[in-house]
Each structure stands twice: as structure tokens, then as C-alpha cells.
mmCIF file of the N, C-alpha and C atoms, coordinates in Angstrom:
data_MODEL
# 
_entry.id   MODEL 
# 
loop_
_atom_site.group_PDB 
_atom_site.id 
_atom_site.type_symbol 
_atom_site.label_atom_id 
_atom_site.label_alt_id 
_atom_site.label_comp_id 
_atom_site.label_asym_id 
_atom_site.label_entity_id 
_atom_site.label_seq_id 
_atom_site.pdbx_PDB_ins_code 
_atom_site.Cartn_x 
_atom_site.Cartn_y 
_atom_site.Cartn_z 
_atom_site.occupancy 
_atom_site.B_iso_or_equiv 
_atom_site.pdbx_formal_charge 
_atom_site.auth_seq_id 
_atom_site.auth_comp_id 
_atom_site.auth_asym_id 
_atom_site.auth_atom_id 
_atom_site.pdbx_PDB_model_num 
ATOM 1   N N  . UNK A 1 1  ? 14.650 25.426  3.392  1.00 0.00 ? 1  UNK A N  1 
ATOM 2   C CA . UNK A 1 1  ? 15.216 25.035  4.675  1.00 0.00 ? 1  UNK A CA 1 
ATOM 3   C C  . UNK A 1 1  ? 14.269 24.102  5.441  1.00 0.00 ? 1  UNK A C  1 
ATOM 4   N N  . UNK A 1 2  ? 13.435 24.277  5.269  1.00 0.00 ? 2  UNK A N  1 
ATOM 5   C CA . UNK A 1 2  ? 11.900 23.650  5.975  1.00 0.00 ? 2  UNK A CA 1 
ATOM 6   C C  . UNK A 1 2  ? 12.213 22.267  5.289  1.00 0.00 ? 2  UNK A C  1 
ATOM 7   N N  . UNK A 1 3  ? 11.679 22.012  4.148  1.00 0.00 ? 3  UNK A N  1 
ATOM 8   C CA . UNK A 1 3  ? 11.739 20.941  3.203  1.00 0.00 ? 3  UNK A CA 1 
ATOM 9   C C  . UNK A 1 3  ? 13.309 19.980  3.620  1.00 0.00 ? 3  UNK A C  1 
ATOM 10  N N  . UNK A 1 4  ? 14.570 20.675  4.066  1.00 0.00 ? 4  UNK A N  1 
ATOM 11  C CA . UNK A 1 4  ? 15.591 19.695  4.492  1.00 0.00 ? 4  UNK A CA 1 
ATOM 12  C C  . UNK A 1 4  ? 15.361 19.254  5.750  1.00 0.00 ? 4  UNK A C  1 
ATOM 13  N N  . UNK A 1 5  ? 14.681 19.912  6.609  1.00 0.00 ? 5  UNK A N  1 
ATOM 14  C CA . UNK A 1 5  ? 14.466 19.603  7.638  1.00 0.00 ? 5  UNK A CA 1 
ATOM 15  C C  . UNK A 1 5  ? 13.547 18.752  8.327  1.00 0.00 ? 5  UNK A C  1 
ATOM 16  N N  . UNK A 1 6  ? 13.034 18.651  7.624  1.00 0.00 ? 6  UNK A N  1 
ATOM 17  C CA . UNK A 1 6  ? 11.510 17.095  7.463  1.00 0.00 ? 6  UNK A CA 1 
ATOM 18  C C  . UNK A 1 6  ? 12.188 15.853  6.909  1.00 0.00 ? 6  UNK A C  1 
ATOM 19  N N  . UNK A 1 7  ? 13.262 16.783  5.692  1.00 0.00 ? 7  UNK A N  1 
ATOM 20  C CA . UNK A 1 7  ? 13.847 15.531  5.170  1.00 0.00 ? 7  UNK A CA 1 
ATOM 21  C C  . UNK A 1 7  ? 14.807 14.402  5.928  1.00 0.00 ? 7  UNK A C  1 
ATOM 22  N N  . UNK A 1 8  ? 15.462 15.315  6.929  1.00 0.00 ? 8  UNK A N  1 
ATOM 23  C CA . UNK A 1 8  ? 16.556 15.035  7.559  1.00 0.00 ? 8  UNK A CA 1 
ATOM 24  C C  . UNK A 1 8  ? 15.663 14.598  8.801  1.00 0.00 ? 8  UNK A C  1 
ATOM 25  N N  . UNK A 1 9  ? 14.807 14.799  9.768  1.00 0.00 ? 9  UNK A N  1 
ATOM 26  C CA . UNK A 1 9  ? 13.939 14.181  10.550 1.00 0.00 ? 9  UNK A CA 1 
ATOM 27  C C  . UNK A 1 9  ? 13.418 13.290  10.332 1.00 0.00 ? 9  UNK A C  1 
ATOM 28  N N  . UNK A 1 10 ? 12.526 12.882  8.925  1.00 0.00 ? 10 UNK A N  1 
ATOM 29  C CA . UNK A 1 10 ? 12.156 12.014  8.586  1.00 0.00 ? 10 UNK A CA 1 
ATOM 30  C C  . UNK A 1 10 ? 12.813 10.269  8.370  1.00 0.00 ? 10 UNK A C  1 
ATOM 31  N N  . UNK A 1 11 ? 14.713 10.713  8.083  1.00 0.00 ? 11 UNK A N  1 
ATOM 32  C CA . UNK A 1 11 ? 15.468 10.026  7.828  1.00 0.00 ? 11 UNK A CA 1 
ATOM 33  C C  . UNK A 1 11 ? 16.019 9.486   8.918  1.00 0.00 ? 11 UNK A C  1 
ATOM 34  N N  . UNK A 1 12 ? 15.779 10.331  10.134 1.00 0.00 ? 12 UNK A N  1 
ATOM 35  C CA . UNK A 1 12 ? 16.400 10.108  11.827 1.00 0.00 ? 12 UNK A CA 1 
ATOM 36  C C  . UNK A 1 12 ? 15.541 8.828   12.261 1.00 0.00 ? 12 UNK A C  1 
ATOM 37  N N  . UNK A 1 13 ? 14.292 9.249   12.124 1.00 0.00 ? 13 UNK A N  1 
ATOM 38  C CA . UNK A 1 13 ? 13.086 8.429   12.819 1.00 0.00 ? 13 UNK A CA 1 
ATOM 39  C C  . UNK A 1 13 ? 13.030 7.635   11.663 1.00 0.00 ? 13 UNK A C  1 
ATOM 40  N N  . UNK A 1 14 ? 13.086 6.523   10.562 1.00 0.00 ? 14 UNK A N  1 
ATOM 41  C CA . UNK A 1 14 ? 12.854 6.142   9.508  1.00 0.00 ? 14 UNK A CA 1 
ATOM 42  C C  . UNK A 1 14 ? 13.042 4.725   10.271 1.00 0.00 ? 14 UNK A C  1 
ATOM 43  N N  . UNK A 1 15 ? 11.610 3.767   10.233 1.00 0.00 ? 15 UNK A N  1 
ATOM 44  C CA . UNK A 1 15 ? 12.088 2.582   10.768 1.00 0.00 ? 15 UNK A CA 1 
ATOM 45  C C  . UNK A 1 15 ? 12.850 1.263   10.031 1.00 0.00 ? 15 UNK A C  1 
ATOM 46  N N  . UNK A 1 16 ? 13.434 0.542   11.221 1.00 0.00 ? 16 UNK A N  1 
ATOM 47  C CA . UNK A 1 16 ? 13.983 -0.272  10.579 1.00 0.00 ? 16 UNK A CA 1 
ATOM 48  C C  . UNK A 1 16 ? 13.533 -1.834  10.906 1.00 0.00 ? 16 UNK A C  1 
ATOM 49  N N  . UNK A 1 17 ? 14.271 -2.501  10.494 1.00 0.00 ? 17 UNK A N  1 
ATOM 50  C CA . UNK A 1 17 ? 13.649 -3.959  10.367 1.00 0.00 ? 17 UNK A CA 1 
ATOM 51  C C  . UNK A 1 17 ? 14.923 -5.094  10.970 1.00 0.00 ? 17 UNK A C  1 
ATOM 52  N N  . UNK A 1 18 ? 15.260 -5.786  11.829 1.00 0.00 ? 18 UNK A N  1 
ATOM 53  C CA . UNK A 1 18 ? 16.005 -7.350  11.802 1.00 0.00 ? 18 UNK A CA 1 
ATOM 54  C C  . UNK A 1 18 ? 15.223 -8.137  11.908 1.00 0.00 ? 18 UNK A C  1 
ATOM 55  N N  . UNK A 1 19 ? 15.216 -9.084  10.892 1.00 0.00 ? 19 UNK A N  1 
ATOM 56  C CA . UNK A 1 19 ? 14.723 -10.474 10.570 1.00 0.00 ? 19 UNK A CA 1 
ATOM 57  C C  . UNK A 1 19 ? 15.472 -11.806 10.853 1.00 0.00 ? 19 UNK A C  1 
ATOM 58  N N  . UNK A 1 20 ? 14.936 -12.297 11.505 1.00 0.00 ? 20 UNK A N  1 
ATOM 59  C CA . UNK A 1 20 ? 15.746 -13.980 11.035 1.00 0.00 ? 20 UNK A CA 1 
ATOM 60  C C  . UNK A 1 20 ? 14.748 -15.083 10.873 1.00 0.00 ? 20 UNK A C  1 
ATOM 61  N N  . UNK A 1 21 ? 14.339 -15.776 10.119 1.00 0.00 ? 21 UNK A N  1 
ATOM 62  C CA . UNK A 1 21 ? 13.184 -16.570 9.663  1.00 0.00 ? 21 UNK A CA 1 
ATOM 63  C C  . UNK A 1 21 ? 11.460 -16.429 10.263 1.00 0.00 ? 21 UNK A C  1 
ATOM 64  N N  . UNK A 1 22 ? 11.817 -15.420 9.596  1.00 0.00 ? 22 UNK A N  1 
ATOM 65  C CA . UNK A 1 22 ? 10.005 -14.510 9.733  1.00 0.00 ? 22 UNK A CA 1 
ATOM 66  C C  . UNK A 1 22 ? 9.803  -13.990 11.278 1.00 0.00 ? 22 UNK A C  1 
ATOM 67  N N  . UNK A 1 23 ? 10.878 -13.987 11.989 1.00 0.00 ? 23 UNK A N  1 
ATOM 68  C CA . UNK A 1 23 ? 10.453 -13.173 12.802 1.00 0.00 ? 23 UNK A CA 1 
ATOM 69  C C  . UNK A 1 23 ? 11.379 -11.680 13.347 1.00 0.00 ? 23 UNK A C  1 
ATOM 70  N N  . UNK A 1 24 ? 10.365 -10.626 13.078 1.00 0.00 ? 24 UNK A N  1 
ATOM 71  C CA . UNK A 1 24 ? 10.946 -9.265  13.022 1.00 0.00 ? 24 UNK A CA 1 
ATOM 72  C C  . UNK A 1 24 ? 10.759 -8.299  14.297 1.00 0.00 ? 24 UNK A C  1 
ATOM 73  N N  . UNK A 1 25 ? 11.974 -7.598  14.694 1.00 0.00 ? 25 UNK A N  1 
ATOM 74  C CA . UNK A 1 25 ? 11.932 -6.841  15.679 1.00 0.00 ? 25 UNK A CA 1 
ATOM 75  C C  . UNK A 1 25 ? 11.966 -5.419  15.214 1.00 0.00 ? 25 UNK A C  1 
ATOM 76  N N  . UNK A 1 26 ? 10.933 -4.614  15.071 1.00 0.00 ? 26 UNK A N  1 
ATOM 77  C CA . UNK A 1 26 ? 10.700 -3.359  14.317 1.00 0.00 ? 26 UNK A CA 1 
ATOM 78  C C  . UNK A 1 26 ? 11.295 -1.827  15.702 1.00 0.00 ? 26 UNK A C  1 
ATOM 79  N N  . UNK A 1 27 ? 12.365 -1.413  15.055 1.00 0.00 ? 27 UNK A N  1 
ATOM 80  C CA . UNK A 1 27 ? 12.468 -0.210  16.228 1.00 0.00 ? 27 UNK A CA 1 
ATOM 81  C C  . UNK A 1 27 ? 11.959 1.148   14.570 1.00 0.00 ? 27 UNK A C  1 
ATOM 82  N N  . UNK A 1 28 ? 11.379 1.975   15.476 1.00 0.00 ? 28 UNK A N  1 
ATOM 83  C CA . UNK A 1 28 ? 10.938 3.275   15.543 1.00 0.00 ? 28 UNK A CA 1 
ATOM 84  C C  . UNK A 1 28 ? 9.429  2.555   14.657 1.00 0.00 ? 28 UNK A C  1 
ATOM 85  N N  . UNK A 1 29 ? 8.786  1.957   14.781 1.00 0.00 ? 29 UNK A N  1 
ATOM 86  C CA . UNK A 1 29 ? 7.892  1.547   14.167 1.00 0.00 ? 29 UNK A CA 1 
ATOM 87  C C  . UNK A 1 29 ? 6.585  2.246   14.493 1.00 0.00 ? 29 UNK A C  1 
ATOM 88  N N  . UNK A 1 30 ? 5.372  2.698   14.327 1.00 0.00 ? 30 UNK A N  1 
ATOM 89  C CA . UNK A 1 30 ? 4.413  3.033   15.018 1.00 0.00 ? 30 UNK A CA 1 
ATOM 90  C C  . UNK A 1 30 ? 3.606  2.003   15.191 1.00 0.00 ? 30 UNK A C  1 
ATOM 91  N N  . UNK A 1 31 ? 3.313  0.897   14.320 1.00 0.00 ? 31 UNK A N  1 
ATOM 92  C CA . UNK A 1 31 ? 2.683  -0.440  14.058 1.00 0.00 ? 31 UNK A CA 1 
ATOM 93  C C  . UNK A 1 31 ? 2.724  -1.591  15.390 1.00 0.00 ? 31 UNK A C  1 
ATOM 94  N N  . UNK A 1 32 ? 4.266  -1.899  15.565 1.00 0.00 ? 32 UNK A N  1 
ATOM 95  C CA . UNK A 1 32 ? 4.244  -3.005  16.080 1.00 0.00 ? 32 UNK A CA 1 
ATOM 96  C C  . UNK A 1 32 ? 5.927  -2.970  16.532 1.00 0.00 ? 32 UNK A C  1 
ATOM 97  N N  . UNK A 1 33 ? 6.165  -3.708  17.577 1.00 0.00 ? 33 UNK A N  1 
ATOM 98  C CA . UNK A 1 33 ? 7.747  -3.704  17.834 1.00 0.00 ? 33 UNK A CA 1 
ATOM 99  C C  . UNK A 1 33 ? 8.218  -5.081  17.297 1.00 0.00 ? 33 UNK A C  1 
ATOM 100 N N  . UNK A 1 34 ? 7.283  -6.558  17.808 1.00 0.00 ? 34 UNK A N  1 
ATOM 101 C CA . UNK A 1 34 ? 7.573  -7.408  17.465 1.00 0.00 ? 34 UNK A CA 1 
ATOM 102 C C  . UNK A 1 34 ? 6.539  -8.079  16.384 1.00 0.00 ? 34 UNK A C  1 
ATOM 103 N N  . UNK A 1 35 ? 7.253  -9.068  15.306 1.00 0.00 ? 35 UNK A N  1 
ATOM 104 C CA . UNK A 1 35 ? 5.797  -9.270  14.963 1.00 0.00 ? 35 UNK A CA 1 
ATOM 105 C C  . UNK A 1 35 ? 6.537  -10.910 13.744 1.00 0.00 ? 35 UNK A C  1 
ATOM 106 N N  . UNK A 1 36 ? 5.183  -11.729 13.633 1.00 0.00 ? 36 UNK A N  1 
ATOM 107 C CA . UNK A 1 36 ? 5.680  -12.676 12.778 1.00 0.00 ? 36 UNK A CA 1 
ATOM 108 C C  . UNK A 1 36 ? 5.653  -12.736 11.394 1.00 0.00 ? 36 UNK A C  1 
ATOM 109 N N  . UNK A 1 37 ? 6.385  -12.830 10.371 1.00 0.00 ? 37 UNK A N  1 
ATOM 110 C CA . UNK A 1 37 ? 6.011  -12.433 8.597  1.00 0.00 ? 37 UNK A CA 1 
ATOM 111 C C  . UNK A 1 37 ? 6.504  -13.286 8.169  1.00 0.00 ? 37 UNK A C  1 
ATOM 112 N N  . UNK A 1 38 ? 6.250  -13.733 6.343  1.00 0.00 ? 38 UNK A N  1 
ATOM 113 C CA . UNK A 1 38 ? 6.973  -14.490 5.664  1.00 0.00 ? 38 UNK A CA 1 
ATOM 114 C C  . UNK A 1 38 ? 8.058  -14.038 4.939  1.00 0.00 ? 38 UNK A C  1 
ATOM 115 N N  . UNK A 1 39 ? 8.571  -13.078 5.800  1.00 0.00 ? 39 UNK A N  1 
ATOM 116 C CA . UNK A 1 39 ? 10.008 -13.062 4.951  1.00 0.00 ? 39 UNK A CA 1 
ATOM 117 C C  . UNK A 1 39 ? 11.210 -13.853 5.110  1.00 0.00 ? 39 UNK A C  1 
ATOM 118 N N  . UNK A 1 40 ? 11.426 -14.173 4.509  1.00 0.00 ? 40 UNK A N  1 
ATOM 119 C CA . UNK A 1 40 ? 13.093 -15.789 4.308  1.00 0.00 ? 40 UNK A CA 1 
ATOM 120 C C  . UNK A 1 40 ? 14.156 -14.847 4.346  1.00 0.00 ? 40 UNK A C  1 
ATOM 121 N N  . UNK A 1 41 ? 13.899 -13.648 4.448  1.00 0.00 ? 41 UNK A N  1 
ATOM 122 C CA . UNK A 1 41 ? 15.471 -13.199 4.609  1.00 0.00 ? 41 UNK A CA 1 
ATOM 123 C C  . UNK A 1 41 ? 15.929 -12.887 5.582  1.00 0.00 ? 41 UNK A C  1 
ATOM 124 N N  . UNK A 1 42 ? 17.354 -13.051 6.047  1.00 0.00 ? 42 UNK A N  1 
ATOM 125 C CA . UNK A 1 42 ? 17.710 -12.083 7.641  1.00 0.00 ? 42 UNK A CA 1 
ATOM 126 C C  . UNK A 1 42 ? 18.075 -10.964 6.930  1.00 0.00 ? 42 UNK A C  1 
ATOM 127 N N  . UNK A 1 43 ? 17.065 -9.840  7.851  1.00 0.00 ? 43 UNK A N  1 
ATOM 128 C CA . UNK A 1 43 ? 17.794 -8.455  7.585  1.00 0.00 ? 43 UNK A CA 1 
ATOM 129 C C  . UNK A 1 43 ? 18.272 -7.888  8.916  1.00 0.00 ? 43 UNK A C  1 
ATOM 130 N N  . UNK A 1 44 ? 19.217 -6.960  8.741  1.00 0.00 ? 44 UNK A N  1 
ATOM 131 C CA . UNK A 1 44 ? 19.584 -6.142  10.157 1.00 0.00 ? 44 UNK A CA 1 
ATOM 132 C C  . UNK A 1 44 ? 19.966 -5.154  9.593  1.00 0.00 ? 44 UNK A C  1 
ATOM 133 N N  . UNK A 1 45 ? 19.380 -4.529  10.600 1.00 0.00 ? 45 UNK A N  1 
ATOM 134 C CA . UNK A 1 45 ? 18.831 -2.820  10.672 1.00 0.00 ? 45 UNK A CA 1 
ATOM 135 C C  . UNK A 1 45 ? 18.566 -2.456  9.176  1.00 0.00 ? 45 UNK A C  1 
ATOM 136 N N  . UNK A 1 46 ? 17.649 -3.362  8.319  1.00 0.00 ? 46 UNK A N  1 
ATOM 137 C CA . UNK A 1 46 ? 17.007 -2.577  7.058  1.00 0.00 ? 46 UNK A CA 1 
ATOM 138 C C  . UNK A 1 46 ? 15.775 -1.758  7.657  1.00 0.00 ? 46 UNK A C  1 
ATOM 139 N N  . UNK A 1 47 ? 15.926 -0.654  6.358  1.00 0.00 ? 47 UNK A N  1 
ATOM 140 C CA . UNK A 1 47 ? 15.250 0.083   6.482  1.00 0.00 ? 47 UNK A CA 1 
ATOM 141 C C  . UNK A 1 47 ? 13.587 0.048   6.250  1.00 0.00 ? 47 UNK A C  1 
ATOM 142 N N  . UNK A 1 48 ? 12.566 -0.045  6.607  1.00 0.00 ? 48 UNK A N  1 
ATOM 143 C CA . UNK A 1 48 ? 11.684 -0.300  5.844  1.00 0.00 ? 48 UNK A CA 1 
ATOM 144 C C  . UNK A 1 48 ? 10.480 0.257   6.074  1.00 0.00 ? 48 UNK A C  1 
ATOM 145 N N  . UNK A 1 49 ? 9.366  0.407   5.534  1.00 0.00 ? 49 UNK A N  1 
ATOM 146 C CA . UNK A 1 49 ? 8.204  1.220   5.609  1.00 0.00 ? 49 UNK A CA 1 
ATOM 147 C C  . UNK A 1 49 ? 7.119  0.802   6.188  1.00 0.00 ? 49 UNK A C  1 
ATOM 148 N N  . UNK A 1 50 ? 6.682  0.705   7.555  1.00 0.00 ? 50 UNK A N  1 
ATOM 149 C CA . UNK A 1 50 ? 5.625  -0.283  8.011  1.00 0.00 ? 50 UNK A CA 1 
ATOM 150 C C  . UNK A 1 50 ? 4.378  0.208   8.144  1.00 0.00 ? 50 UNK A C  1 
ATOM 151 N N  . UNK A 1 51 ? 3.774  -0.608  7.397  1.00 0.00 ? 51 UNK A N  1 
ATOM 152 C CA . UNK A 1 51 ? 2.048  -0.264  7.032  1.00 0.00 ? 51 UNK A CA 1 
ATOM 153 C C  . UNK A 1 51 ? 1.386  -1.232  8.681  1.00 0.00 ? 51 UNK A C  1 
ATOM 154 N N  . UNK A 1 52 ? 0.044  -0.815  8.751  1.00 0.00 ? 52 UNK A N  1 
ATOM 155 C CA . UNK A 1 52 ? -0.492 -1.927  9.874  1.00 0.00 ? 52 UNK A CA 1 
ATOM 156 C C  . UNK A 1 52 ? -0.684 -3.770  9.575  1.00 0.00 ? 52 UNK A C  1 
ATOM 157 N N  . UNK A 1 53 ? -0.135 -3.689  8.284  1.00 0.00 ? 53 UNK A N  1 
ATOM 158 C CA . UNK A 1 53 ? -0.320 -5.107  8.068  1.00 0.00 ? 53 UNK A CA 1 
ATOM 159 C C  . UNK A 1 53 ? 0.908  -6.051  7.100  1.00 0.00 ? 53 UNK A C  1 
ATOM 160 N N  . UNK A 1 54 ? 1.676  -4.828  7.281  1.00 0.00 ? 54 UNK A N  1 
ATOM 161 C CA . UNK A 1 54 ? 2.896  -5.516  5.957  1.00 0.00 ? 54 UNK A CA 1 
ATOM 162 C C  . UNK A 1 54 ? 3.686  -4.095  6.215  1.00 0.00 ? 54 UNK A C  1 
ATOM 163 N N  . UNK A 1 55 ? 4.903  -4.696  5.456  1.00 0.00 ? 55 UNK A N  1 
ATOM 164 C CA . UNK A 1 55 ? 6.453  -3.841  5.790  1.00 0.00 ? 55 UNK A CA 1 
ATOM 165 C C  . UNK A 1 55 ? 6.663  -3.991  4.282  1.00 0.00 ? 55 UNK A C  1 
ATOM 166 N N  . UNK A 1 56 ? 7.624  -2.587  3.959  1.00 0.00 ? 56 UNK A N  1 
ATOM 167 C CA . UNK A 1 56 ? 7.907  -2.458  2.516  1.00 0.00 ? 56 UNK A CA 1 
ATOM 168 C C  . UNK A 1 56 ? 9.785  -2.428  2.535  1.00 0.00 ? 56 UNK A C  1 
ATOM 169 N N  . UNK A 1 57 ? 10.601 -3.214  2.489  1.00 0.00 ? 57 UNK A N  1 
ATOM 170 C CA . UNK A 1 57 ? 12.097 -3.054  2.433  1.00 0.00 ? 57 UNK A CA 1 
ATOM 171 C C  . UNK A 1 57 ? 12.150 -1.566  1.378  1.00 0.00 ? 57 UNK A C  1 
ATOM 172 N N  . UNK A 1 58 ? 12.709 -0.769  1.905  1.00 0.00 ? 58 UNK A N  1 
ATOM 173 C CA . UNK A 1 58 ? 12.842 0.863   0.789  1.00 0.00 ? 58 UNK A CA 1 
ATOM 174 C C  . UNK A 1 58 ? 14.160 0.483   -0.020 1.00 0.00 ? 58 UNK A C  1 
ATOM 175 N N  . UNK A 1 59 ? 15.378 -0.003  0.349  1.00 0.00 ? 59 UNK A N  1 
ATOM 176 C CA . UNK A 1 59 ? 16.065 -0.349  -0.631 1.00 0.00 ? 59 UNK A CA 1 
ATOM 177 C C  . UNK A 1 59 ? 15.859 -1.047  -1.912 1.00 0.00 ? 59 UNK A C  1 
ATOM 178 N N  . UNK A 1 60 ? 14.930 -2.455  -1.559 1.00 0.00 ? 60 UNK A N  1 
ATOM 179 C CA . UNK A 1 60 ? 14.456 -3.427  -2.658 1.00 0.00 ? 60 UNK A CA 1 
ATOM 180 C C  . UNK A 1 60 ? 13.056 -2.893  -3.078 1.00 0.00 ? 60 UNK A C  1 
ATOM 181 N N  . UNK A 1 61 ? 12.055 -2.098  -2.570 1.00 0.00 ? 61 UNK A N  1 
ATOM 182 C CA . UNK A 1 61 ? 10.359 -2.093  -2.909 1.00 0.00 ? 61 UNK A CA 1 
ATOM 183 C C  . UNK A 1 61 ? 9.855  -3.505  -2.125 1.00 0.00 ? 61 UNK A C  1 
ATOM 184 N N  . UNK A 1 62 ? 10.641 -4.575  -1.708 1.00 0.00 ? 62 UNK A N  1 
ATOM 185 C CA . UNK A 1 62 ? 9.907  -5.751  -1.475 1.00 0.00 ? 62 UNK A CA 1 
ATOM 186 C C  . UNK A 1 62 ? 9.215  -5.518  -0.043 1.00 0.00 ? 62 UNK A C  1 
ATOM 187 N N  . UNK A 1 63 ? 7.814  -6.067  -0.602 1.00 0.00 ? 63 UNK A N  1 
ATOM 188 C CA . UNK A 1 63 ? 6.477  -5.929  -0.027 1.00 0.00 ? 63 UNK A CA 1 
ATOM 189 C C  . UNK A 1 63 ? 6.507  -7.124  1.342  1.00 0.00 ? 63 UNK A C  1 
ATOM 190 N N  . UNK A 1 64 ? 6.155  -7.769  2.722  1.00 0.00 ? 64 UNK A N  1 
ATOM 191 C CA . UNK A 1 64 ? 5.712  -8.848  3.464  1.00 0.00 ? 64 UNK A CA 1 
ATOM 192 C C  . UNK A 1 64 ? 5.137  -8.450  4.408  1.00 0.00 ? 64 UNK A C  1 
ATOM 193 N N  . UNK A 1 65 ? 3.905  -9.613  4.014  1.00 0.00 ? 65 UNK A N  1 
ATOM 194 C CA . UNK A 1 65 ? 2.782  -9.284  4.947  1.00 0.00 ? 65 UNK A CA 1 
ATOM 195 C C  . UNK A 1 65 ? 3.316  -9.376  6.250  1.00 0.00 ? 65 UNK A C  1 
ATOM 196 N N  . UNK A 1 66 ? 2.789  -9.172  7.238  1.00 0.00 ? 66 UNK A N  1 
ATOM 197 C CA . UNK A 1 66 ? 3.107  -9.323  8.788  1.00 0.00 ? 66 UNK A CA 1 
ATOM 198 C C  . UNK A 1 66 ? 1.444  -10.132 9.179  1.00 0.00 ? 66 UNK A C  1 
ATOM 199 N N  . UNK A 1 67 ? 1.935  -11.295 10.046 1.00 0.00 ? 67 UNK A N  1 
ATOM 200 C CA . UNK A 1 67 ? 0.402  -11.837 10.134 1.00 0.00 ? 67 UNK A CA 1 
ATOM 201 C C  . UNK A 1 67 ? 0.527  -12.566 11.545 1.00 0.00 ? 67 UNK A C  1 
ATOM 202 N N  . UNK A 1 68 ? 1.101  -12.073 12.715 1.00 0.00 ? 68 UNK A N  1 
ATOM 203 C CA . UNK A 1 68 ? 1.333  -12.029 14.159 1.00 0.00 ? 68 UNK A CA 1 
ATOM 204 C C  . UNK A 1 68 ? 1.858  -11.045 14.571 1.00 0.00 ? 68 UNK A C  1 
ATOM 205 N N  . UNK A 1 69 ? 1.224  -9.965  15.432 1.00 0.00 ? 69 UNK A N  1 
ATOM 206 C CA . UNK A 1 69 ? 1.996  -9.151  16.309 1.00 0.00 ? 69 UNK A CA 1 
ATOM 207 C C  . UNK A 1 69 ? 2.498  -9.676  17.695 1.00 0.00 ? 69 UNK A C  1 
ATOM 208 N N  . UNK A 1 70 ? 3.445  -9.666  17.903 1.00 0.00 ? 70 UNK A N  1 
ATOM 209 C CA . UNK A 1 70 ? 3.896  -10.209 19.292 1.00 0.00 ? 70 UNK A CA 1 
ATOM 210 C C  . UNK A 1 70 ? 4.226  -9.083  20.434 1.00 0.00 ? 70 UNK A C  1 
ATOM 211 N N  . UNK A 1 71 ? 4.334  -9.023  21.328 1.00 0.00 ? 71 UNK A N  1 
ATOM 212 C CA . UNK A 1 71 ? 5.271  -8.002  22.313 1.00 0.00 ? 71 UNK A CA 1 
ATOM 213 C C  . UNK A 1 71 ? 5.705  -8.794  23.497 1.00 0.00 ? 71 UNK A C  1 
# 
């Protein structure tokens, strides 16, 4: 019960990503809210894993650095 319940919290708070030519607006992020990267793709509301220096898309594994924080 414990173990669904981290799972299911974890999945609530799980941040996400919109992109439109490298620049990303991160909600539930701990890192950064705004920030500049080389990613070429528009995403909205992907999901993704944000390290202090790069974001991981969890659907694809694809890795981009982040190399401006903005706010």
C-alpha cells in the first residue's frame, strides 16, 4: 500500500516540460521554472526528469542540456 502510494504521488508531482525553440517553461520542477536548451522540439506538457543541468524526456530517454536559467 505504501509502495502505491509514493507511486501515485510521485506521478502527481512528476514534472513537466513546454518547449518551443529551446526555450522551456518547467512546472513542478525543483531546478528551474524557466530556462534556455537545445532542444528543436515543441513539447507541451511532456513529462520529463530535471537534473540541475539537463532534462531527460521519460517517454523518449532523450537527454538536453539546459544552459540559461531564466525567471
Amino acid at each position: 500500500m505504501i509502495i502505491l502510494n509514493i507511486l501515485f504521488f510521485s506521478k502527481i508531482i512528476a514534472a513537466t516540460a513546454n518547449c518551443v525553440n529551446g526555450e522551456c517553461e518547467f512546472i513542478n520542477s525543483h531546478h528551474y521554472k524557466f530556462a534556455k536548451t537545445y532542444c528543436a522540439q515543441n513539447l507541451s506538457f511532456e513529462e520529463v526528469k530535471a537534473e540541475l543541468s539537463y532534462f531527460t524526456i521519460l517517454k523518449t530517454g532523450q537527454k538536453y542540456e539546459v544552459f540559461e536559467i531564466t525567471e
